[in-house]
C-alpha positions as CSV (number, residue, x, y, z in Angstrom):
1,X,-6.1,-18.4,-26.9
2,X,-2.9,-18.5,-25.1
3,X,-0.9,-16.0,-27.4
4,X,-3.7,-13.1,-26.5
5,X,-2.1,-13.1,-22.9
6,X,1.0,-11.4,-24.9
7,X,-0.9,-8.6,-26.0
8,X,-1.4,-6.7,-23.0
9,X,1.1,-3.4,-21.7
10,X,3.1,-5.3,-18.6
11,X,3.6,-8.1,-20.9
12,X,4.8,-6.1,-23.9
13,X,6.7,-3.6,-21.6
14,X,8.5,-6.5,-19.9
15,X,9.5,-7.6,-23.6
16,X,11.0,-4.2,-24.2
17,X,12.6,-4.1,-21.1
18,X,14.6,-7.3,-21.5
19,X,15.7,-6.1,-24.9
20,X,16.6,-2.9,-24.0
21,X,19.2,-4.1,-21.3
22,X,20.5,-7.5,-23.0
23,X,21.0,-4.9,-26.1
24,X,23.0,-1.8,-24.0
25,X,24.6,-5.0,-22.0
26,X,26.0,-6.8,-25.0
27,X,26.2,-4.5,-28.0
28,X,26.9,-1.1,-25.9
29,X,29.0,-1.6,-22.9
30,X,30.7,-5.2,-23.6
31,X,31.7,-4.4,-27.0
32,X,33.2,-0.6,-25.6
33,X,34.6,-1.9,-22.9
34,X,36.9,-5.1,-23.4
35,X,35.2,-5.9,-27.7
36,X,32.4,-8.7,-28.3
37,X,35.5,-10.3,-30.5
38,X,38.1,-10.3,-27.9
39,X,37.9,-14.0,-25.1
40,X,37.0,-12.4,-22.4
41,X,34.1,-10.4,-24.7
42,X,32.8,-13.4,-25.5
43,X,32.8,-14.9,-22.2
44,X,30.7,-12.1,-20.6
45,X,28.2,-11.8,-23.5
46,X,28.0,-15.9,-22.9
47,X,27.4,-15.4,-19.5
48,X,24.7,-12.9,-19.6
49,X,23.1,-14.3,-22.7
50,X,22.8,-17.4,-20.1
51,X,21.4,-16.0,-18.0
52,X,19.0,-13.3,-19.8
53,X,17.6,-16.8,-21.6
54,X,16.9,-18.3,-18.4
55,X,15.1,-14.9,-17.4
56,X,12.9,-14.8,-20.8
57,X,11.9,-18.0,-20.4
58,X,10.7,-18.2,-16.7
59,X,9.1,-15.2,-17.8
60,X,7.3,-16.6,-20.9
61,X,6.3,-20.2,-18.3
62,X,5.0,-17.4,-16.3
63,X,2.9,-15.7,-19.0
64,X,1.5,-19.3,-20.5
65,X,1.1,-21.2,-17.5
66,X,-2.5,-21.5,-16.2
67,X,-3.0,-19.9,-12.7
68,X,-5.8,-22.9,-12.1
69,X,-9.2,-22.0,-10.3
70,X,-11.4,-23.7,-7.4
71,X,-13.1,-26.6,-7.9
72,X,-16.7,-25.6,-8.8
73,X,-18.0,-28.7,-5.9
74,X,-15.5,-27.5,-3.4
75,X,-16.8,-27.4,0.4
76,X,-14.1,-26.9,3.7
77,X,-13.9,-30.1,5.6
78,X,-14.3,-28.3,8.8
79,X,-14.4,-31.0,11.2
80,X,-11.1,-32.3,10.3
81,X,-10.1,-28.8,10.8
82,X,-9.0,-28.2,14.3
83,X,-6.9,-25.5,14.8
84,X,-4.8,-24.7,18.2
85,X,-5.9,-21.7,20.1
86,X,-3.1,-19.5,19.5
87,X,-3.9,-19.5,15.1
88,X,-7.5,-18.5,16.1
89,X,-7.4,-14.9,14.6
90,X,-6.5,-16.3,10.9
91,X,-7.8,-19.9,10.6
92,X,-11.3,-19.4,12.3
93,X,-12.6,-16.9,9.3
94,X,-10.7,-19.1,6.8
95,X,-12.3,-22.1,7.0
96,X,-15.7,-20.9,6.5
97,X,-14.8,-17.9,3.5
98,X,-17.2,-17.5,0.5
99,X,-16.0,-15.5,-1.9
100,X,-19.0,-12.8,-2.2
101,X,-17.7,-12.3,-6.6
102,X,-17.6,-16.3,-7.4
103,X,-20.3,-17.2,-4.7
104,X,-18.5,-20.0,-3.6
105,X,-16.4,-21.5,-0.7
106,X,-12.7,-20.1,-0.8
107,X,-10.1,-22.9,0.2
108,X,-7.3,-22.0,2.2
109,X,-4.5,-19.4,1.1
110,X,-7.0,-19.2,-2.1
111,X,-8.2,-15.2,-3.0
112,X,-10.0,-13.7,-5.8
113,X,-8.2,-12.4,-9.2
114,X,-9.9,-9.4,-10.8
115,X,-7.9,-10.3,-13.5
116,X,-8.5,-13.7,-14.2
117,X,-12.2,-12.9,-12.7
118,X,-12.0,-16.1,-10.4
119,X,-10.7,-16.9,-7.0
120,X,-6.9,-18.3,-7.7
121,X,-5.4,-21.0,-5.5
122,X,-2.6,-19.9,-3.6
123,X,-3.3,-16.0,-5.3
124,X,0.4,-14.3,-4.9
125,X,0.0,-10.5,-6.0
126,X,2.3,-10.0,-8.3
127,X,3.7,-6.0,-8.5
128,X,3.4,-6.8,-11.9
129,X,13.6,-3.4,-31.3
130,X,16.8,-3.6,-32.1
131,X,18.2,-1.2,-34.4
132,X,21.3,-0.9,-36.6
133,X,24.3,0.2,-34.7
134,X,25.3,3.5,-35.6
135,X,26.9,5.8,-33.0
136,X,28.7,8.5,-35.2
137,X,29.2,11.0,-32.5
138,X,31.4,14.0,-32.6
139,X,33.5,13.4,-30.1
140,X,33.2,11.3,-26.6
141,X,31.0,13.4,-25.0
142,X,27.3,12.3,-26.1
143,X,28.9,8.9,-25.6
144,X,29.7,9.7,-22.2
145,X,26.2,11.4,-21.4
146,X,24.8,8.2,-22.8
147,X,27.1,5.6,-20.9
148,X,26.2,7.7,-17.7
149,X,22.3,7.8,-18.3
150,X,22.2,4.2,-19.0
151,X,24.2,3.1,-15.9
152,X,22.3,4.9,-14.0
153,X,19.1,3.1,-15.5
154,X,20.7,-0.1,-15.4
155,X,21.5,1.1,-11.4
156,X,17.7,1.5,-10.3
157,X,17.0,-1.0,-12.2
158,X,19.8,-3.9,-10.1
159,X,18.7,-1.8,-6.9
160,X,14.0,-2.6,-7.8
161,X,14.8,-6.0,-9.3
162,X,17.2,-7.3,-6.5
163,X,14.7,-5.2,-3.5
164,X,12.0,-7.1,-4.9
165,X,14.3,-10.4,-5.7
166,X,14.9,-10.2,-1.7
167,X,11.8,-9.3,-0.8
168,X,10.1,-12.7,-2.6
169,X,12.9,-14.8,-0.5
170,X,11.9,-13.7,2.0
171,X,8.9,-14.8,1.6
172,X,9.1,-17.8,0.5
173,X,11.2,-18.8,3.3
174,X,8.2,-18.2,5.4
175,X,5.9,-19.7,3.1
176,X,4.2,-16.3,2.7
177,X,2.0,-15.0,-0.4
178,X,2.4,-11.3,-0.7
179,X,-1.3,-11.2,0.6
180,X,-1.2,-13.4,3.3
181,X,2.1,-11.4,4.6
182,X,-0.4,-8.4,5.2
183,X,-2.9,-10.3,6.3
184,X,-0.7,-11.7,8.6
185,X,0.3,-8.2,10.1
186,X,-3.2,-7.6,11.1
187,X,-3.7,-11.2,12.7
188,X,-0.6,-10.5,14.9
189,X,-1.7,-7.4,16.4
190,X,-5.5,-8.6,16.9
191,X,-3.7,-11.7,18.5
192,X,-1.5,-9.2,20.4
193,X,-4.5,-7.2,21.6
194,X,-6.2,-10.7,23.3
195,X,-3.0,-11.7,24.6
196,X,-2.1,-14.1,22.4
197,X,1.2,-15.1,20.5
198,X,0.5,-15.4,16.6
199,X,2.5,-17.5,14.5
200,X,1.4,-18.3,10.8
201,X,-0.1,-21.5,10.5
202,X,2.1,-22.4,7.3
203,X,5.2,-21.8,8.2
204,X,7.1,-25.3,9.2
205,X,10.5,-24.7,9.0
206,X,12.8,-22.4,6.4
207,X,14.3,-25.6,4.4
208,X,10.7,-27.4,3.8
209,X,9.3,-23.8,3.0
210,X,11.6,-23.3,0.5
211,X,11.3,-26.7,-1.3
212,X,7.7,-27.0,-0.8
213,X,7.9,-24.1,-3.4
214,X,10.9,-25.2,-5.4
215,X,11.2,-28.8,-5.0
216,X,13.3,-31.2,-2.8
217,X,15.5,-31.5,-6.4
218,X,17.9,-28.5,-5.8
219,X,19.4,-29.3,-9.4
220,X,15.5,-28.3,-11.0
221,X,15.6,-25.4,-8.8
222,X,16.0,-23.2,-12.0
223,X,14.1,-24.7,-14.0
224,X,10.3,-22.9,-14.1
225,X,8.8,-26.6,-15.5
226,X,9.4,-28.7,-12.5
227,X,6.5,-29.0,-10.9
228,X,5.6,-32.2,-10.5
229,X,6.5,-31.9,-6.4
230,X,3.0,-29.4,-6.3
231,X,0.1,-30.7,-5.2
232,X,-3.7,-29.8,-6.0
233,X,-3.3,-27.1,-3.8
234,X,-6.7,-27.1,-1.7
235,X,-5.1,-28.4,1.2
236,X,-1.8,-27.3,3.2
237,X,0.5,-29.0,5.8
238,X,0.2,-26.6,8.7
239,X,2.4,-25.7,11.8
240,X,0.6,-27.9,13.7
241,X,0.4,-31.3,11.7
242,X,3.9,-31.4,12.1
């Protein structure tokens, strides 16, 4: 059932998370700073209550949406598969994988999920209570510790979030999966090594990159649910079809 995917620790610990900094955001350091009653209180918990709901729920698409599997009758068309010399190191072996857990033909840019316990189309790796408010402190001091600890949290927190926020633009700029990006570092320097210039065979051009993964709609680019632009993902546009 899908509500059993919520009972697991990243899940639950992404949960407590979000609450912890939409509660020291709103209740702590708005409401200190410039008062949840006052306009320009309001407009700043508006703002982030925007966007924290629009985090929670790309989140909770993530959690529920099915990550889809390989067709059980799949076999690699590899006649209509030619492939230029220079894409030889990374195409040749992926037109022919088995995956040795499933027993089956892999398509391409498809790997296996221990998770899930099936090979995943397009498998990206992902690095993956709120209380009365009572702060009756003598004096400003704890509150000071406190403010300091938190933004400090709050600072590691903007610095992972936003190294890993770049880090997945990046990527999909290229039209990378975090996978195929190291794969792709050893198929560069084996194609380095016979003299050979490597260039991934998915990568057409920045702008169709990016809305081959978000859509050629920039206005549904934040929303999670538009998908309809996605194919059935056993079969890629490559480099060299266009």
């Amino acid at each position: 059932m899908e509500w059993k995917r919520f009972l697991s620790i990243p899940v639950c610990s992404v949960f407590l998370l979000m609450g912890f900094v939409y509660y020291i955001t709103v209740f702590i350091f708005i409401e200190d700073w410039v008062g949840l009653q006052s306009s320009a209180g309001t407009l700043n918990a508006m703002i982030f209550t925007f966007m924290a709901s629009l985090c929670l729920f790309s989140f909770l698409v993530c959690v529920l949406t099915e990550p889809g599997y390989v067709p059980s009758p799949y076999v690699p068309d590899v006649e209509g598969a030619a492939v230029p010399q220079h894409q030889e190191p990374l195409n040749n072996s992926s037109q022919l994988r088995r995956c040795d857990k499933c027993v089956t033909y892999k398509p391409p840019r498809a790997h296996h999920c221990r998770v899930c316990r099936r090979c995943v189309l397009r498998m990206v790796m992902i690095i993956s209570c709120a209380s009365q408010k009572n702060w009756n402190f003598s004096g400003r001091i704890p509150m000071k510790i406190f403010f300091v600890f938190s933004g400090a949290m709050m600072f590691g927190l903007s610095i992972t979030f936003g190294t890993l926020l770049g880090w997945h633009i990046y990527l999909m700029s290229c039209n990378l999966t975090t996978i195929e990006n190291y794969e792709g570092i050893r198929a560069a320097w084996l194609a380095r090594k016979s003299g050979h210039s490597y260039r991934h065979p998915f990568n057409l051009s920045v702008y169709k990159n990016i809305t081959s993964v978000l859509g050629p709609n920039i206005l549904k680019w934040l929303c999670p649910t538009a998908v309809s632009h996605l194919k059935d993902g056993m079969s890629y546009p490559t480099a060299h079809d266009s």
